[in-house]
LUMLUMDREN-559612 format. One record per residue: y, z, x of N, C-alpha, C, CB in turn. Coordinates in steps of 0.02 Angstrom, whole numbers, plus 50000, padded with zeros to 5 digits. Glycine has a CB too. Layout:
! LUMLUMDREN-559612
REC,nY,nZ,nX,caY,caZ,caX,cY,cZ,cX,cbY,cbZ,cbX
REC,Y,Z,X,Y,Z,X,Y,Z,X,Y,Z,X $
...
This chain:
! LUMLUMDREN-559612
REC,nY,nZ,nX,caY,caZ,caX,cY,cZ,cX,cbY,cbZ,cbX
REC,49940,50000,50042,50000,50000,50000,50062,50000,50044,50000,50061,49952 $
REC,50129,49958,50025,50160,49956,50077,50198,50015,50059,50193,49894,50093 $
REC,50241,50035,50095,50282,50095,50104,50380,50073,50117,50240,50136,50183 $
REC,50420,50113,50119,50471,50109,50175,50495,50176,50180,50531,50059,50163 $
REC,50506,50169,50254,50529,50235,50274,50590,50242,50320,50474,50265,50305 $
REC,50629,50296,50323,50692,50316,50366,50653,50351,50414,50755,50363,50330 $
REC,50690,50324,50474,50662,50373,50528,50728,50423,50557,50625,50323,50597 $
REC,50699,50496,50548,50738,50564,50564,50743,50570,50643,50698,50634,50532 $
REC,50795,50570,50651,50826,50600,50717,50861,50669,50731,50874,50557,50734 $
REC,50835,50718,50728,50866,50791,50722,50901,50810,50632,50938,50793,50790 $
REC,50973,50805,50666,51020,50814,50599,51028,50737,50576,51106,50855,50616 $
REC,50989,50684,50589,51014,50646,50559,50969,50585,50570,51080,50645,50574 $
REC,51004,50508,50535,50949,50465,50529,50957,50388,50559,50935,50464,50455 $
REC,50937,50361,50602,50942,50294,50646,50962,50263,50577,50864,50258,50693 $
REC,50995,50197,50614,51041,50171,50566,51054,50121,50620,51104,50220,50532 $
REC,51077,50056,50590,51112,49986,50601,51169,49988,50619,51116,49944,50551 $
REC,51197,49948,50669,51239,49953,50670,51308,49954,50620,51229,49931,50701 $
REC,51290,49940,50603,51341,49941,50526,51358,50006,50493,51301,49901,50463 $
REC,51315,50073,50524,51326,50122,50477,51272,50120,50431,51388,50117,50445 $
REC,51210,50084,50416,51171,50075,50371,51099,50111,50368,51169,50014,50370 $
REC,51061,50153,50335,51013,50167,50384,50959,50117,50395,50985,50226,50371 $
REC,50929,50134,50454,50859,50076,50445,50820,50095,50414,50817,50054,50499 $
REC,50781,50029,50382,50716,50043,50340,50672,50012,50357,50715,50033,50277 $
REC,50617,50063,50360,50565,50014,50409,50501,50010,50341,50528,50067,50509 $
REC,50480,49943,50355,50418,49941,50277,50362,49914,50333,50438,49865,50184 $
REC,50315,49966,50289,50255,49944,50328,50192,49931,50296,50241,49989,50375 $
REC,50145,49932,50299,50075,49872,50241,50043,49973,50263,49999,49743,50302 $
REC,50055,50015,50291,49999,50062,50298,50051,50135,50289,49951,50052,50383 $
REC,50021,50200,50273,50061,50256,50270,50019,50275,50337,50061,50306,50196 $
REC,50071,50307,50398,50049,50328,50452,50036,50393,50427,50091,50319,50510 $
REC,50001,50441,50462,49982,50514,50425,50035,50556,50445,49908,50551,50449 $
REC,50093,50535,50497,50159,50558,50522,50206,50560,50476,50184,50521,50573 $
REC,50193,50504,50409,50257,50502,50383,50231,50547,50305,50291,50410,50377 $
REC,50302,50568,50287,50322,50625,50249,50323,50581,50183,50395,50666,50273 $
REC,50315,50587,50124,50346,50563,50070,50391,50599,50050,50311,50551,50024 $
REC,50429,50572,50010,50499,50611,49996,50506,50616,49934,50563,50582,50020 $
REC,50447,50599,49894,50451,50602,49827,50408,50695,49799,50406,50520,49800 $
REC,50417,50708,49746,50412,50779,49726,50317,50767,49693,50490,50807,49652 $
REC,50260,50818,49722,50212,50786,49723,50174,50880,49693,50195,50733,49806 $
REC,50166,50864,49647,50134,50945,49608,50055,50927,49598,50175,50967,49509 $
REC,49996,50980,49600,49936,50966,49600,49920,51017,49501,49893,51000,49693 $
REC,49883,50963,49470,49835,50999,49417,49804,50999,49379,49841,51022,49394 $
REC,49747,51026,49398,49696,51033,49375,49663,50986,49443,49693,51014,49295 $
REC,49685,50989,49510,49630,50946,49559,49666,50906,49556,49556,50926,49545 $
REC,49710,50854,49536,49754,50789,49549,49812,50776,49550,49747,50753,49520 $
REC,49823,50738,49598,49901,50756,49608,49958,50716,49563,49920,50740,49686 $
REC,49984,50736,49554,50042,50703,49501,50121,50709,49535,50042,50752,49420 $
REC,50116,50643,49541,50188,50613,49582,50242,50609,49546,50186,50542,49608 $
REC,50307,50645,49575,50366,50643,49516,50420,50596,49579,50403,50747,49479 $
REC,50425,50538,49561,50446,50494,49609,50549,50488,49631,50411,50419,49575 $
REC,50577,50495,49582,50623,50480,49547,50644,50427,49591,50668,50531,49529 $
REC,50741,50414,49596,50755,50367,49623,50768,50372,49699,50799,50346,49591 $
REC,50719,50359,49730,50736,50387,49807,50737,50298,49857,50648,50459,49842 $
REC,50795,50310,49904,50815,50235,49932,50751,50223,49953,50875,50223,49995 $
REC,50698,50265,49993,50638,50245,50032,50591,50289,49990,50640,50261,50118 $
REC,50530,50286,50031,50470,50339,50007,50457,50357,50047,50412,50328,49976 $
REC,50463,50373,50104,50449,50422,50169,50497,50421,50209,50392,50408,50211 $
REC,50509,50469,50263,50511,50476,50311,50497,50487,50375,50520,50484,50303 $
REC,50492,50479,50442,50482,50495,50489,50511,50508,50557,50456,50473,50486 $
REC,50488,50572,50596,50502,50579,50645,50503,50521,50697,50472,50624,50655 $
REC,50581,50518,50740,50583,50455,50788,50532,50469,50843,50659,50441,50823 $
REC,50513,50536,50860,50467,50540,50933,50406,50510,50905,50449,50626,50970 $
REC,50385,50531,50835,50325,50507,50820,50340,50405,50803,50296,50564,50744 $
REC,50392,50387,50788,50376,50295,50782,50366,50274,50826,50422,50245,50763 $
REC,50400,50305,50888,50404,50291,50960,50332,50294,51006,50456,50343,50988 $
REC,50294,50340,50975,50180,50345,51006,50195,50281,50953,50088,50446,50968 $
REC,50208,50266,50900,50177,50222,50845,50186,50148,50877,50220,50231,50765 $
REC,50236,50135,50921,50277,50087,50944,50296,50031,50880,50238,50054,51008 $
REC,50334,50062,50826,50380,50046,50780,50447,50033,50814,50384,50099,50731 $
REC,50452,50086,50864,50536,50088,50892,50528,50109,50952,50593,50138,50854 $
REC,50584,50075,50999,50613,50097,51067,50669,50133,51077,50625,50049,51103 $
REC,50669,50178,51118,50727,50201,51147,50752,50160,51202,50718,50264,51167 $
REC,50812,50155,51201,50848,50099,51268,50920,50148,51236,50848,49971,51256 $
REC,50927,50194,51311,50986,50222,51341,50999,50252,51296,51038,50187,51366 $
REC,51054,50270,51266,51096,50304,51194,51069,50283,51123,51182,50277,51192 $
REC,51025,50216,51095,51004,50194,51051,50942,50177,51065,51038,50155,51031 $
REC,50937,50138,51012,50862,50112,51003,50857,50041,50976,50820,50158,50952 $
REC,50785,50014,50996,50791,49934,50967,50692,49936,50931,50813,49852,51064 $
REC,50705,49886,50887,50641,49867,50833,50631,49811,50864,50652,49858,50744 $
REC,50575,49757,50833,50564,49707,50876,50606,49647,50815,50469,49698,50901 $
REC,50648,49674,50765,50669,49631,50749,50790,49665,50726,50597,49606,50685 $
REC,50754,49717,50755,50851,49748,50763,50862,49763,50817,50883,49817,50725 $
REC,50919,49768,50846,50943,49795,50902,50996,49854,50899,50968,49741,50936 $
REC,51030,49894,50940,51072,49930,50946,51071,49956,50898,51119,49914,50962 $
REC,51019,50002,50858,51000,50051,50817,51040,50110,50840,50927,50060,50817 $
REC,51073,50171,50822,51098,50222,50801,51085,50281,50787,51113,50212,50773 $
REC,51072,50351,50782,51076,50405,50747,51167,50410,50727,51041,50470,50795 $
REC,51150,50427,50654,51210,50441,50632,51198,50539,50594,51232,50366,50568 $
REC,51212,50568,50607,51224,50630,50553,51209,50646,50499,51267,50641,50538 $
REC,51203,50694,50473,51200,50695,50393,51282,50728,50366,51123,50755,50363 $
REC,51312,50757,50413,51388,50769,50400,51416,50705,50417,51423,50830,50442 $
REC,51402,50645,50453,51460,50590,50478,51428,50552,50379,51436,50521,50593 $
REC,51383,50548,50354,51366,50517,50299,51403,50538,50228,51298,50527,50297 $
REC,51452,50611,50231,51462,50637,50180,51530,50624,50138,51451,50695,50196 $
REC,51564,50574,50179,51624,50530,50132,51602,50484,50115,51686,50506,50159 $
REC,51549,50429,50151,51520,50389,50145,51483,50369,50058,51486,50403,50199 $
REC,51413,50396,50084,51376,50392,50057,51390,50450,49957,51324,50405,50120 $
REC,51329,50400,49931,51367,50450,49864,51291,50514,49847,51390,50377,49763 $
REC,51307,50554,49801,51249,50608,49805,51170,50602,49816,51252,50639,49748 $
REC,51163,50549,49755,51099,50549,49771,51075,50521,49836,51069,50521,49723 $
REC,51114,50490,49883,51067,50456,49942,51092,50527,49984,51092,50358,49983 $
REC,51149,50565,49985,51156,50621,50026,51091,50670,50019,51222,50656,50006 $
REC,51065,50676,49940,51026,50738,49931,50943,50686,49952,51038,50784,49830 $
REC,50936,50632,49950,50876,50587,49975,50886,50619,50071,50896,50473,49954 $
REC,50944,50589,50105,50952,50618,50168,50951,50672,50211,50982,50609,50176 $
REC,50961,50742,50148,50960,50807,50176,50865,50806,50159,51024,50875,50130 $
REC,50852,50783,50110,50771,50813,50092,50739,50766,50149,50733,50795,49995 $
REC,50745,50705,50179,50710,50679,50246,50721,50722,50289,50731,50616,50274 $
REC,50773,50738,50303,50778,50793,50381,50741,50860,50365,50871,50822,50404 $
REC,50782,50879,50295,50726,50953,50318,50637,50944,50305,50752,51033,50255 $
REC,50630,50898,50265,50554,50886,50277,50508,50890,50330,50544,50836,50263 $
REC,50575,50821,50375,50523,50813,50456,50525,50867,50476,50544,50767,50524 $
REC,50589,50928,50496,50596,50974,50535,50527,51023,50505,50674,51003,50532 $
REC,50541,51028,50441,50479,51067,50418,50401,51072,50458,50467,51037,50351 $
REC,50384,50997,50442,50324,50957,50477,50320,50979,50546,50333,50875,50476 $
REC,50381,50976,50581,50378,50993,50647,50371,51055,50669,50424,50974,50673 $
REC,50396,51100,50634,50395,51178,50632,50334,51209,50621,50435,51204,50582 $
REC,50292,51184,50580,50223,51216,50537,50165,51174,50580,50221,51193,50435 $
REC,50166,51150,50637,50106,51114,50651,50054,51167,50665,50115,51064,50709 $
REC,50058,51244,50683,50007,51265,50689,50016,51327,50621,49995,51283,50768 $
REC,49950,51354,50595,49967,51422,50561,49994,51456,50597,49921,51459,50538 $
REC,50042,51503,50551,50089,51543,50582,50037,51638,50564,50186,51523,50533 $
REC,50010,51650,50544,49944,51696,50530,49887,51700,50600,49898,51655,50456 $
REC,49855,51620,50610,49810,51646,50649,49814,51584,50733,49728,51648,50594 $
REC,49863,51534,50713,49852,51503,50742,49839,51441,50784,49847,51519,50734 $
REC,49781,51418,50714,49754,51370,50708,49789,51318,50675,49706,51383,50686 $
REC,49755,51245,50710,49812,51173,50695,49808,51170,50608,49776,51076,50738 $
REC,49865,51182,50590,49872,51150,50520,49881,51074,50503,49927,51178,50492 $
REC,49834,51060,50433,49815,50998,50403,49850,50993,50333,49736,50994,50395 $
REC,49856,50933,50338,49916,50916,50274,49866,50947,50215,49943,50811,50257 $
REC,49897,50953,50148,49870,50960,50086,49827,50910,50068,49915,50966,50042 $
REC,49766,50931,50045,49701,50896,50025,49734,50832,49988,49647,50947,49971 $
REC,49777,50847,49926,49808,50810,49868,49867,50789,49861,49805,50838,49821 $
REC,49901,50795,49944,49967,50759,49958,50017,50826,49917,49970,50663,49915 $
REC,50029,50889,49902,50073,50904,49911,50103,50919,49975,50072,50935,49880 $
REC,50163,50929,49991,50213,50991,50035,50183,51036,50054,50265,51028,50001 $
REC,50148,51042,50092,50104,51108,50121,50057,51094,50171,50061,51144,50067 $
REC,50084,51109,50240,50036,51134,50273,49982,51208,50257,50071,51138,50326 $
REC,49909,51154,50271,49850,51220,50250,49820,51236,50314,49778,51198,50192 $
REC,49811,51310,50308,49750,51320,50372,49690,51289,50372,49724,51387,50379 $
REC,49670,51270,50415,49583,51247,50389,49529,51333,50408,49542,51151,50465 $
REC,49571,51373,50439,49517,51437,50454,49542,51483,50415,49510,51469,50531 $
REC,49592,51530,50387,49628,51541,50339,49631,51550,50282,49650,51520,50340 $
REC,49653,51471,50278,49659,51445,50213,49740,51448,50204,49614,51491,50156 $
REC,49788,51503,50250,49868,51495,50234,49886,51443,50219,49911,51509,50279 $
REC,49941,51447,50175,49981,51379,50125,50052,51389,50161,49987,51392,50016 $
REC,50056,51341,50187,50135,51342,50234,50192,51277,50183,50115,51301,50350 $
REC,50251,51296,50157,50269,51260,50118,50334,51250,50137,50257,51278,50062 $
REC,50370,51185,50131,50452,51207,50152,50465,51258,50139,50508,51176,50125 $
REC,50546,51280,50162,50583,51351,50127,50631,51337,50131,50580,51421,50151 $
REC,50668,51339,50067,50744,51356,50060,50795,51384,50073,50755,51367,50034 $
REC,50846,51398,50103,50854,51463,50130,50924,51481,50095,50854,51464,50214 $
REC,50915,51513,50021,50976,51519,49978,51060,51561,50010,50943,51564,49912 $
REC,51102,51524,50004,51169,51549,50036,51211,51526,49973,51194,51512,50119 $
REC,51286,51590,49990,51334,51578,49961,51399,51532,49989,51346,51634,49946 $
REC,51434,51534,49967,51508,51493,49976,51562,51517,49905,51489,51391,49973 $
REC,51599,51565,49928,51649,51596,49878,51721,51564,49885,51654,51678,49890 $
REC,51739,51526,49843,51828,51526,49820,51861,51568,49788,51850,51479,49781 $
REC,51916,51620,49846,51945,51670,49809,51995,51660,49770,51961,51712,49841 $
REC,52019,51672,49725,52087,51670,49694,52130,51698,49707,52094,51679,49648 $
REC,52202,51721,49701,52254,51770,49700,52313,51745,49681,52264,51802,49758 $
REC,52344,51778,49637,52420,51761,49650,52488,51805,49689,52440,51752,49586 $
REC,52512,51773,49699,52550,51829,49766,52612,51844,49710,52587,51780,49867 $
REC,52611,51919,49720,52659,51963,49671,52733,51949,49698,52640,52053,49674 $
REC,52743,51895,49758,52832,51912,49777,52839,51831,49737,52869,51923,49894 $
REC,52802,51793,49757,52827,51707,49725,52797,51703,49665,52799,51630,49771 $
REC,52716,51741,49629,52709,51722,49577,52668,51630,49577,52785,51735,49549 $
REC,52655,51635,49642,52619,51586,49648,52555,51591,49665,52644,51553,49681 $
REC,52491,51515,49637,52422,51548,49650,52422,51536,49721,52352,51517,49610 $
REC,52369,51543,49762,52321,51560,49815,52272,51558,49810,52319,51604,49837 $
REC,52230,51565,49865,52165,51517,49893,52147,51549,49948,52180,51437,49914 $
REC,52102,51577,49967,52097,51609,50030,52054,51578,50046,52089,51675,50038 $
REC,52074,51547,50129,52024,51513,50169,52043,51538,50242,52025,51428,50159 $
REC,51971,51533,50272,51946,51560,50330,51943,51496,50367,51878,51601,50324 $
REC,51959,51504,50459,51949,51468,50504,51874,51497,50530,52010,51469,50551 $
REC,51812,51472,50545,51743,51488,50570,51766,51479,50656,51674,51426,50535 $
REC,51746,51529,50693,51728,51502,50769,51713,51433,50799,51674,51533,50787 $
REC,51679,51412,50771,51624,51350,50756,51691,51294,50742,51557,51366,50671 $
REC,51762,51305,50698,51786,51238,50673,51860,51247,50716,51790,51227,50576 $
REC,51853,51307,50751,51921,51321,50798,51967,51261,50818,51898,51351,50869 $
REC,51916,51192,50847,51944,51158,50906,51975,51118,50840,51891,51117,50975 $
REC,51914,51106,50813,51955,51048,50755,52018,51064,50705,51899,51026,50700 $
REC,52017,51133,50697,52074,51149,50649,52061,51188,50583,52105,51088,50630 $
REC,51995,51160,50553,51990,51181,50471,51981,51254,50480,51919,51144,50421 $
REC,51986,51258,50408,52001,51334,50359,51962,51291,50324,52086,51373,50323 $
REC,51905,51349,50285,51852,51336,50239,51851,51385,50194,51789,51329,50267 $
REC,51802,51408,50169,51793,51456,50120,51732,51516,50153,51768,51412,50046 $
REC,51729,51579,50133,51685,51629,50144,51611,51603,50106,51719,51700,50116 $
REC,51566,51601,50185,51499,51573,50163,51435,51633,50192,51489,51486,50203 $
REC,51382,51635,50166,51327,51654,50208,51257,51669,50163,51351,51720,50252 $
REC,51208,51677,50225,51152,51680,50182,51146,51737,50145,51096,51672,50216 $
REC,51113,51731,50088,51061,51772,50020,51023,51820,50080,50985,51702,49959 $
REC,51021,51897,50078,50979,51912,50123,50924,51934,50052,51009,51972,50188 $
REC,50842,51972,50079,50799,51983,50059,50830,52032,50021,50751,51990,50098 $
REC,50810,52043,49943,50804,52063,49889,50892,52063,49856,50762,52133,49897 $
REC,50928,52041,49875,51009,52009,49858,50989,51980,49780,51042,51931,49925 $
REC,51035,51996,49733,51045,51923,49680,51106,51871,49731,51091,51954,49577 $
REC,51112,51811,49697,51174,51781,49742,51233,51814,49699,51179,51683,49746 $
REC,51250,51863,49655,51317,51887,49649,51325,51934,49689,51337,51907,49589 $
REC,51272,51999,49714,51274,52021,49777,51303,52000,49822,51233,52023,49796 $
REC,51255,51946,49852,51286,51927,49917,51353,51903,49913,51248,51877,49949 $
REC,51376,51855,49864,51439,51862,49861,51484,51915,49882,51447,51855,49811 $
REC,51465,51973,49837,51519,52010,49863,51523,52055,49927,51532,52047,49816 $
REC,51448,52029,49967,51442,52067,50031,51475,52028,50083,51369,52082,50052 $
REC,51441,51954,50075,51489,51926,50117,51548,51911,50115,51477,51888,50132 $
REC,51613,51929,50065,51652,51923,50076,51691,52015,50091,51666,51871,50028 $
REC,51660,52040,50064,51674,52108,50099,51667,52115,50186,51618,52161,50065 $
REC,51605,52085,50197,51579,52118,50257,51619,52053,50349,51462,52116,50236 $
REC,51667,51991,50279,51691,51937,50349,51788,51948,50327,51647,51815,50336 $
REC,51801,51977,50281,51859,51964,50275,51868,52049,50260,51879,51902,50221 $
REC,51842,52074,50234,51856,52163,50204,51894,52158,50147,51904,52219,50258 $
REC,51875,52107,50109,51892,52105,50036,51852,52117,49974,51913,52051,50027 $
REC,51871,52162,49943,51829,52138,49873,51871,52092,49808,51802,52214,49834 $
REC,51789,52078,49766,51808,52039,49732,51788,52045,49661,51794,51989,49759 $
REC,51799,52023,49610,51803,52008,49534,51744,51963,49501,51871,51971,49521 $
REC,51716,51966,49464,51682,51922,49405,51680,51852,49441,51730,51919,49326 $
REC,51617,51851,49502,51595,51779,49531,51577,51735,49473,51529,51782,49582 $
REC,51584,51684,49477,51569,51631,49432,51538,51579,49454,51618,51609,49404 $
REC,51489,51565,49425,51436,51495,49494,51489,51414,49439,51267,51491,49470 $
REC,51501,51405,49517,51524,51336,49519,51461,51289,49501,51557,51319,49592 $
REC,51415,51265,49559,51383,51223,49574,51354,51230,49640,51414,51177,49564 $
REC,51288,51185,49653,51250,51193,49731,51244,51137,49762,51179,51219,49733 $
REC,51226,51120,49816,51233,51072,49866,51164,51079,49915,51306,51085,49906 $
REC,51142,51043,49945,51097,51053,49982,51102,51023,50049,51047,51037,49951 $
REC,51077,51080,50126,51120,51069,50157,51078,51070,50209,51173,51104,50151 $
REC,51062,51030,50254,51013,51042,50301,51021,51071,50369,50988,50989,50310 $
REC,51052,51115,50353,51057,51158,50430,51059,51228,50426,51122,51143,50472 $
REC,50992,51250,50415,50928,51191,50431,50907,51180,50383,50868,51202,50474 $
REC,50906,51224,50296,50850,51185,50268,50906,51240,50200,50739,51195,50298 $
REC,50970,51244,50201,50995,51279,50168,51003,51263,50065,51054,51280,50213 $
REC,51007,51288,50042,51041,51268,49989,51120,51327,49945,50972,51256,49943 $
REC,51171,51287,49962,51227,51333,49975,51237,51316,49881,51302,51307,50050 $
REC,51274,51386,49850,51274,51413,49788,51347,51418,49812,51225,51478,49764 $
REC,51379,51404,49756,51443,51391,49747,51481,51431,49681,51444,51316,49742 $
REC,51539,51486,49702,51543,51515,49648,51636,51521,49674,51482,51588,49635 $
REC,51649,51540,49601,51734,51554,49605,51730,51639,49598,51790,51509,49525 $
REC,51789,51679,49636,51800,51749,49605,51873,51754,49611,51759,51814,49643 $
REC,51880,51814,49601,51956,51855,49586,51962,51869,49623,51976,51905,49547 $
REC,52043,51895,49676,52029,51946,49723,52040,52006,49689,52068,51943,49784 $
REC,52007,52074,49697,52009,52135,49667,52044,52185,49707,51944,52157,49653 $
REC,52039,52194,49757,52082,52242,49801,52049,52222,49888,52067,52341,49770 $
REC,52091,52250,49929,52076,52256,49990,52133,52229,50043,52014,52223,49996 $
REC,52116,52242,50094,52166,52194,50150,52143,52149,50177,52192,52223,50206 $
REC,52156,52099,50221,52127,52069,50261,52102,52076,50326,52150,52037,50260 $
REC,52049,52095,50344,52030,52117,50406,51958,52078,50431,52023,52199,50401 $
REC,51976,52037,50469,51922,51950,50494,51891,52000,50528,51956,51861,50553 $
REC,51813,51969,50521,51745,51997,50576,51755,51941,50638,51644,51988,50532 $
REC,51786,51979,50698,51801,51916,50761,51755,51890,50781,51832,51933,50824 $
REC,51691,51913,50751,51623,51867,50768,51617,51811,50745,51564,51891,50749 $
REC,51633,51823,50670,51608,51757,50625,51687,51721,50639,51582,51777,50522 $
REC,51750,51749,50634,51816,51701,50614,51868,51712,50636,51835,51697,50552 $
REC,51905,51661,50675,51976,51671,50696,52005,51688,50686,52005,51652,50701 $
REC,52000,51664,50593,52087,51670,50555,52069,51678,50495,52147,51601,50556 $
REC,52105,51708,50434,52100,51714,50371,52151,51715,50332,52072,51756,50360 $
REC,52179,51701,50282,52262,51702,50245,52226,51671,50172,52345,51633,50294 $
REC,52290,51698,50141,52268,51686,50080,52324,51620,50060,52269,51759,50032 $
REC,52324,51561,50045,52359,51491,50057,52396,51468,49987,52300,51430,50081 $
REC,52460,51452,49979,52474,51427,49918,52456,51360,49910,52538,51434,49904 $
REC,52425,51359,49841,52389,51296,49842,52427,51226,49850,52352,51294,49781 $
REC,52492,51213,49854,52528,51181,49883,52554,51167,49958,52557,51192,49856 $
REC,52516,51205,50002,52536,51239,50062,52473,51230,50102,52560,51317,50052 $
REC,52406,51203,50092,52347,51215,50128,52351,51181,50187,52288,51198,50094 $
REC,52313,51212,50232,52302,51181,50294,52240,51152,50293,52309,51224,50347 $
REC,52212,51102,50346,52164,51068,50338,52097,51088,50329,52167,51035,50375 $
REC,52070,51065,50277,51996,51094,50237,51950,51033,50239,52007,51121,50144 $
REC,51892,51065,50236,51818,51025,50250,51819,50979,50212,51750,51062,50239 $
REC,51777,50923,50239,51784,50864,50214,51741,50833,50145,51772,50828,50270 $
REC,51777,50786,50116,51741,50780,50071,51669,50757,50068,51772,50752,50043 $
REC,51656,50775,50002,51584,50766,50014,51558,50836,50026,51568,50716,50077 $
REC,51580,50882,50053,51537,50968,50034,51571,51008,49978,51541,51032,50109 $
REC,51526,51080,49967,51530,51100,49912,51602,51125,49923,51474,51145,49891 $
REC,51606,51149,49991,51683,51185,49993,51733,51138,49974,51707,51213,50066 $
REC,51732,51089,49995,51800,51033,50008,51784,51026,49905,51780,50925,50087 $
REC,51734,51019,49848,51726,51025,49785,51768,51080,49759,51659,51032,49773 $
REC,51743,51141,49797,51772,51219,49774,51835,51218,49784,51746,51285,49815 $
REC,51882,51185,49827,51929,51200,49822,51965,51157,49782,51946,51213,49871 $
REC,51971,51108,49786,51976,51051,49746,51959,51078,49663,51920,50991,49778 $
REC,51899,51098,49649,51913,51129,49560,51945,51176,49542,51861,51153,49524 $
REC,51964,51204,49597,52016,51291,49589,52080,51258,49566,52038,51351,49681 $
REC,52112,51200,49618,52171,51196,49611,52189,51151,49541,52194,51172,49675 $
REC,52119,51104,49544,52127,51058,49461,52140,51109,49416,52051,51013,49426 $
REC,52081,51152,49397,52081,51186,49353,52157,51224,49343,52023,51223,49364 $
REC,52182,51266,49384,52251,51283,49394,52299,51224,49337,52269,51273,49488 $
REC,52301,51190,49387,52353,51152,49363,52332,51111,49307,52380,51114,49415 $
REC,52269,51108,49263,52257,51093,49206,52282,51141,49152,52194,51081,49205 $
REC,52285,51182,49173,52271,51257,49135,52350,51273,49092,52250,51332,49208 $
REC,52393,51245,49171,52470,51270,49177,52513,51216,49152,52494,51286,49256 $
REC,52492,51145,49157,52492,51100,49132,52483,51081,49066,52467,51083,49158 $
REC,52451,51120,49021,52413,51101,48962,52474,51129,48897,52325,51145,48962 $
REC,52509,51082,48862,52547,51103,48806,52530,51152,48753,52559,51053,48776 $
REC,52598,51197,48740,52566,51227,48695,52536,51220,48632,52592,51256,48691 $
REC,52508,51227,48599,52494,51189,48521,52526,51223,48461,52412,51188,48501 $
């Protein structure tokens, strides 16, 4: 049966020169490559939930490269019928490209990484073998352990405020260590720890990076994010009381911003660069809206 597949390069996926990714179709499924379609077992058979995905697999480039599908030559790579092949990102793809091929692109990367991570049981040892019936799961063969992707649930909070001397709203965004050189201010993010709801963590991580508390979180929306295998939860709150006092581990800088006044924020295409963007619509829908 023929196939096509993207081949994964770390955070991201070889591609044409053009910015395009490559698709490689082949008459055989190598046992390297991943399907990317959603694959549930029952009663003994597997039942494929396919939807609209650009390819049906993926694969690791070290593994096309034993396959001799693809070469490496210097900084790129060449096929025997493309040349000057590419890794591009899954962040350089996110103005670009539109959701569904972003959420097709994050589920290839964290798949392979998965694949790559689980090759042996993590219990006793021993080399793990794909699922009898083609789900997502590495199995022990001595065991029997079921090794399955993992999610790794995180927040992302947009604070509100209005400042009592102008009477104007606000936005509190954080500079990360990590975005220093470049400039941005983002929003307060981090992982769900063990036994957390995500309104918890909400209010830990923004207590525990800025020393603020906060008001009645409200889930925006989620995003899925492969670094490494995240899925970031998106919520609006109030500010409730506190000062500002940055953890110099996690952040440079912190201020609370008039929404006319922002300094440069993450790019489109993530949930933050969304979150802030619906705070300020909503605002100005709100303030905007005649009386009746």
């Amino acid at each position: 049966m023929m196939i096509t597949s993207w081949l994964v390069d770390g955070d991201g996926i070889i591609c044409l020169a053009n910015g395009t990714p490559l698709v490689l179709t082949l008459d055989h499924t190598p046992r390297c490559a991943i399907y990317l379609g959603f694959v549930e077992t029952h009663h003994g058979k597997p039942i494929l939930q396919t939807a609209n995905l650009p390819v049906s697999h993926a694969m690791d480039i070290k593994d096309a490269i034993k396959l001799g599908l693809i070469a490496a030559y210097g900084d790129g790579y060449d096929t025997k019928d493309q040349r000057h092949l590419r890794k591009i990102s899954f962040t350089q793809f996110l103005d670009t490209a539109d959701m569904p091929t972003l959420a097709a692109i994050t589920r290839a990367i964290t798949l392979v990484r998965w694949q790559n991570d689980h090759r042996f049981c993590s219990r006793c040892g021993t080399k793990a073998v794909p699922h009898a019936h083609g789900e997502h799961a590495k199995v022990c063969p001595k065991c029997h352990h079921h090794a399955y992707p993992r999610v790794q649930p995180c927040v992302i909070v947009a604070i509100t405020h209005t400042d009592t001397t102008t009477g104007k709203p606000q936005i509190l965004l954080a500079q990360h260590q990590r975005h220093k050189v470049q400039g941005v201010y983002g929003l307060i993010a981090g992982f769900v720890e063990s036994g957390e709801t995500l309104e918890m963590a909400a209010h830990r991580e923004v207590l525990e990076e800025v020393g603020l508390c906060i008001d009645s979180p409200r889930y925006f929306g989620s995003q899925s994010w492969p670094y490494p295998s995240n899925l970031m939860a998106g919520f609006v709150a109030d500010y409730a009381s506190g000062t500002i006092a940055i953890c110099p581990d996690e952040l440079v800088d912190a201020q609370f911003f008039d929404f006319d006044n922002l300094p440069k924020i993450p790019r489109t295409g993530t949930i933050a660069h969304a979150l802030i963007c619906h705070v300020i619509h909503h605002f100005n829908d709100k303030h905007n809206t005649p009386n009746a």
